[in-house]
C-alpha positions as CSV (number, residue, x, y, z in Angstrom):
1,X,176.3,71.4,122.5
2,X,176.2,69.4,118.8
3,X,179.0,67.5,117.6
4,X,180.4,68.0,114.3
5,X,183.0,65.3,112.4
6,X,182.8,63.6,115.8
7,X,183.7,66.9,118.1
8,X,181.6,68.5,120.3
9,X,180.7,72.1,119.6
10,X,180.2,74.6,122.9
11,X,177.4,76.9,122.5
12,X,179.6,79.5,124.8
13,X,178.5,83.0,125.5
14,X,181.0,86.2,124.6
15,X,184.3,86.1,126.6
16,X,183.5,89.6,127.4
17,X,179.9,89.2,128.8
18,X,179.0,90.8,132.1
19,X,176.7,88.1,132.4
20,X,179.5,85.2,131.9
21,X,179.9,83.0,134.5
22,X,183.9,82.5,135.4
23,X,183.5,80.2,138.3
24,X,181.3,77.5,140.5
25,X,180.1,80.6,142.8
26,X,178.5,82.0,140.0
27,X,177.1,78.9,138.8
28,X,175.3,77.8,142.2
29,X,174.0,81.5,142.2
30,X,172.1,81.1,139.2
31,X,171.5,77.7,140.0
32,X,169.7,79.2,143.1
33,X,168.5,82.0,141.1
34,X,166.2,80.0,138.7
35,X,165.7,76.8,140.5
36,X,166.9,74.9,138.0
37,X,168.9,74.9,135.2
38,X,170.4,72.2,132.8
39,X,173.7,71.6,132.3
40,X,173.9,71.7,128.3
41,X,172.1,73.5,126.0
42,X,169.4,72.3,124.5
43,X,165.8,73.4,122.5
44,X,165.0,76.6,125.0
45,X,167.2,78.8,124.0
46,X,169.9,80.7,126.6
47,X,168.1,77.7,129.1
48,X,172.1,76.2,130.4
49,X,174.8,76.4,131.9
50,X,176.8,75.6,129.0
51,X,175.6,79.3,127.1
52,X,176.3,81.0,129.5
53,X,180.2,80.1,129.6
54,X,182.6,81.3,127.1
55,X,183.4,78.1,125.0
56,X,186.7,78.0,125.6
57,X,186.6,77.6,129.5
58,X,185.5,73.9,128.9
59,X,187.4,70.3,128.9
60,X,190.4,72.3,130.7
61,X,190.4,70.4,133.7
62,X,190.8,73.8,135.8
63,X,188.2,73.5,138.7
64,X,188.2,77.0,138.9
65,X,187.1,77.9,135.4
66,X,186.0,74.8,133.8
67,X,182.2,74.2,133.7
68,X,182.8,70.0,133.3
69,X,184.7,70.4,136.6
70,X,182.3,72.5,138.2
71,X,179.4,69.6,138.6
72,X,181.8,67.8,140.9
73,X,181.7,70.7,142.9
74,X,178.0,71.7,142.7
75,X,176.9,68.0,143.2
76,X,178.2,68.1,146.9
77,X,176.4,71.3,147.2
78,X,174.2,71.4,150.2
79,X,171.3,73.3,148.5
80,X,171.7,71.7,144.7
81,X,171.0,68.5,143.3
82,X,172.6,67.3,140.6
83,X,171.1,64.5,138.0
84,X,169.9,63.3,134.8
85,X,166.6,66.0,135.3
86,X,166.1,67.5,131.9
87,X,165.2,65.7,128.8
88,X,166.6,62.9,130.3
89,X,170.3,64.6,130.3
90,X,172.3,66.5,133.6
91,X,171.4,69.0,135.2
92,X,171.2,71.1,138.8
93,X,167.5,71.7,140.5
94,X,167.9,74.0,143.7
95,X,166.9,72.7,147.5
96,X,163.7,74.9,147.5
97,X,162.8,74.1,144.0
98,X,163.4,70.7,144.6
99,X,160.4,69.5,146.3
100,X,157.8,70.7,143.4
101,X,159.7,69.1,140.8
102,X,159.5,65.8,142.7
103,X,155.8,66.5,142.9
104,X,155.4,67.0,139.6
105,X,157.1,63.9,138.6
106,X,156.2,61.3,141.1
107,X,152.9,62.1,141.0
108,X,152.4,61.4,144.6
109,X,153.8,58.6,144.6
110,X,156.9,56.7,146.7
111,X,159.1,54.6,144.5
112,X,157.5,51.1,146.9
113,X,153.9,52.4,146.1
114,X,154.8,53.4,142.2
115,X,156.3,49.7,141.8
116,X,153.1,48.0,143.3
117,X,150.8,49.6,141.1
118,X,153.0,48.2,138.6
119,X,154.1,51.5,137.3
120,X,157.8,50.8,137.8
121,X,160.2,48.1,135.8
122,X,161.3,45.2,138.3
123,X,165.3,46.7,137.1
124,X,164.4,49.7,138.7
125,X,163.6,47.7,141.9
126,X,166.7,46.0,141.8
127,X,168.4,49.2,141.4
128,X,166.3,51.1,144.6
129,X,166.3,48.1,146.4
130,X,170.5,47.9,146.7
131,X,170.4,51.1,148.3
132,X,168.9,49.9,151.5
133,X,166.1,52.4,151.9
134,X,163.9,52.6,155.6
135,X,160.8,53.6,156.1
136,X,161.7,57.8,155.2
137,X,163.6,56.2,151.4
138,X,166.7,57.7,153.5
139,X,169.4,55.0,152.9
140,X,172.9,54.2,152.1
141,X,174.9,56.0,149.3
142,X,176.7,54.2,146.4
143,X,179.1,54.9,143.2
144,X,177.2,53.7,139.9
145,X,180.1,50.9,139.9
146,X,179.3,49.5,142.7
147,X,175.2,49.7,141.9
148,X,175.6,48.4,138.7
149,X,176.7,44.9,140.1
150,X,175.0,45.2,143.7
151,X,172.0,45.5,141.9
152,X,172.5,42.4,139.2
153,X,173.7,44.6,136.2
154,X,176.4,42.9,133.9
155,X,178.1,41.9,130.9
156,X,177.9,38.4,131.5
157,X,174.0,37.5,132.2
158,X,173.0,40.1,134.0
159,X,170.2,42.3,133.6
160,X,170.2,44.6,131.0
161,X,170.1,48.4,130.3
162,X,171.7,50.1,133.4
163,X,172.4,53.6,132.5
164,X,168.9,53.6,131.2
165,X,167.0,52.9,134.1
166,X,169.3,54.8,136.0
167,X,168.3,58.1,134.4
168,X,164.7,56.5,134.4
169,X,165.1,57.2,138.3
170,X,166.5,60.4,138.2
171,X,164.1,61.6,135.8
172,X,161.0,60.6,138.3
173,X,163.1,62.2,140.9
174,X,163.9,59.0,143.2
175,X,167.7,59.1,142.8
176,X,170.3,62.2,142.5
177,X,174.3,62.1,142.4
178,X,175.7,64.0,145.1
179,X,179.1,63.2,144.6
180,X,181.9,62.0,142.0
181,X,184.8,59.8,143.7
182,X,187.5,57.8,142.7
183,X,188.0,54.2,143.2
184,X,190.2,53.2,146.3
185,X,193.5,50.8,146.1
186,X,194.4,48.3,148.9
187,X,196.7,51.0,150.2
188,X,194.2,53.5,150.4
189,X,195.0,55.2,147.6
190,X,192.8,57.0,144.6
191,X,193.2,56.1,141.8
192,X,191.0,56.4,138.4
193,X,188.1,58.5,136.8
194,X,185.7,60.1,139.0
195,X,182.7,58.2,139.3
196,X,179.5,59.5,140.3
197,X,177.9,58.6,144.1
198,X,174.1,58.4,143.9
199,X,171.7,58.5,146.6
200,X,167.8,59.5,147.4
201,X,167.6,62.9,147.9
202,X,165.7,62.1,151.1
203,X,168.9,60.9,151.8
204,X,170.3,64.2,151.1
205,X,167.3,66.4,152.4
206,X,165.0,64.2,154.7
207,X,161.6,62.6,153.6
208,X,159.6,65.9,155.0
209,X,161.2,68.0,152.8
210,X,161.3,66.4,149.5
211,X,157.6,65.0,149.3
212,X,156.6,68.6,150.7
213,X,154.6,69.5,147.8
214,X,152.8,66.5,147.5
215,X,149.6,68.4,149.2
216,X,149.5,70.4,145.8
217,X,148.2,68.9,142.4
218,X,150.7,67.9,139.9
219,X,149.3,69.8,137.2
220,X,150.0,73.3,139.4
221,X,153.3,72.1,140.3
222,X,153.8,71.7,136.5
223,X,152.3,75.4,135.7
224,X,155.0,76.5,138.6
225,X,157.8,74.8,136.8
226,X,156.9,76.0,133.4
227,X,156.0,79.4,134.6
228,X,159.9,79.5,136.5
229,X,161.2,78.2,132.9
230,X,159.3,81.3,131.5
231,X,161.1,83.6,133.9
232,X,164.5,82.7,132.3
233,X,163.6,81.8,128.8
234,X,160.3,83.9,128.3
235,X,159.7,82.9,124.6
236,X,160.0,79.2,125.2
237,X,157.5,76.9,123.5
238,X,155.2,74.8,125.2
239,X,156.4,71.6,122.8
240,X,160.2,72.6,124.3
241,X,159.1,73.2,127.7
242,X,157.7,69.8,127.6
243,X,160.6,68.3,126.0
244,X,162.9,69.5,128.1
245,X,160.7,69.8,131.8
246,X,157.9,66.9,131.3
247,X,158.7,63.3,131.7
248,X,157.4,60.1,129.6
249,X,155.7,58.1,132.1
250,X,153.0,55.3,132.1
251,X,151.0,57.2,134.8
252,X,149.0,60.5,135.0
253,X,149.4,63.1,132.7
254,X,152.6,66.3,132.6
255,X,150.2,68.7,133.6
């Protein structure tokens, strides 16, 4: 996707493609496929959803063609997550691909013990800390409206920079969004945008499953990831596949 004179430009694949995908089955299959896969193009090339949609199936509003609509969908998904993964921008990571990604990203390391070694902002504490989390990081899930003032974000003297370490956590792999909803009236009706729901995905998966990997060295879960990348974009760079798959962190090293 670029924008030009303030539109934004789908990098969509031929109408006529065999390859095309035409609806959220055929999203979560390749989803499930690869392991992962971003949601809008970016430097690997044919590495999206978004290329391999015709461009004119987007901002419709149809669930059953339009790829914008589909992430609503996939994010309730019981074997994707859905998140700010790549490059810091959305994307889906499968439920077996998950747990070396998280690997890879945490480094070993829980959110509690990543904060005391002082490797984690005191805003992203605020933010972990509103969602209740035992002993397992399973805890409650919330929409971002909510968070964003349960967790002492604001406009007026609040803490700063929300959205930002919001991805920050999705990024590590400590938060996903598994669901969009609508805001609720006094008479229990919707009404509004969607808003996304965000939660651990231990939540989601259970503690055992996500910090399976963390027997394994990051560096080989990183050399699995980039060699899964390879599988679907086989001329990628190793710049882009950092770009797009490594993380800027104050710990460790991306591979």
């Amino acid at each position: 996707m670029k924008t030009e004179n303030g539109e934004w430009i789908m990098k969509g694949c031929d109408p006529s493609s065999p390859d095309a995908l035409r609806s959220p089955d055929d999203a979560k299959a390749l989803i499930r496929d690869a392991g992962f896969m971003p949601l809008f193009s970016n430097d690997i090339a044919g590495f999206s959803i978004e290329e391999h949609v015709p461009a004119s199936a987007w901002w419709s509003g149809d669930g059953r063609t339009d790829p914008w609509e589909w992430r609503m969908i996939l994010a309730r998904e019981p074997d994707i997550a859905y998140g700010k993964f790549f490059g810091r921008a959305a994307g889906f990571v499968s439920r077996d691909f998950f747990p070396t990604l998280a690997n890879y990203r945490r480094d070993g390391y829980d959110f509690d013990a990543l904060f005391e070694d002082e490797l984690a902002s005191y805003r992203s504490k605020k933010i972990m800390d509103a969602f209740e989390l035992d002993e397992e990081a399973v805890g409650r899930e919330l929409m971002t409206s909510d968070l964003r003032h349960m967790a002492g974000f604001g406009r007026d003297g609040g803490e700063k920079n929300f959205e930002g370490c919001l991805t920050d956590l999705q990024m590590q792999t400590y938060l996903i969004i598994g669901d969009f909803r609508q805001k609720v009236n006094k008479q229990g009706g919707s009404y509004g945008w969607h808003i996304a729901v965000v939660e651990t995905p231990e939540t989601k998966w259970g503690r055992d499953f996500v910090t399976s990997a963390y027997s394994e060295k990051p560096g080989l879960s990183w050399r699995r990831i980039a060699e899964k990348a390879r599988q679907i974009a086989p001329h990628a760079s190793d710049e882009a596949l950092r770009r797009i798959l490594g993380i800027r962190r104050s710990y460790g090293e991306t591979a």
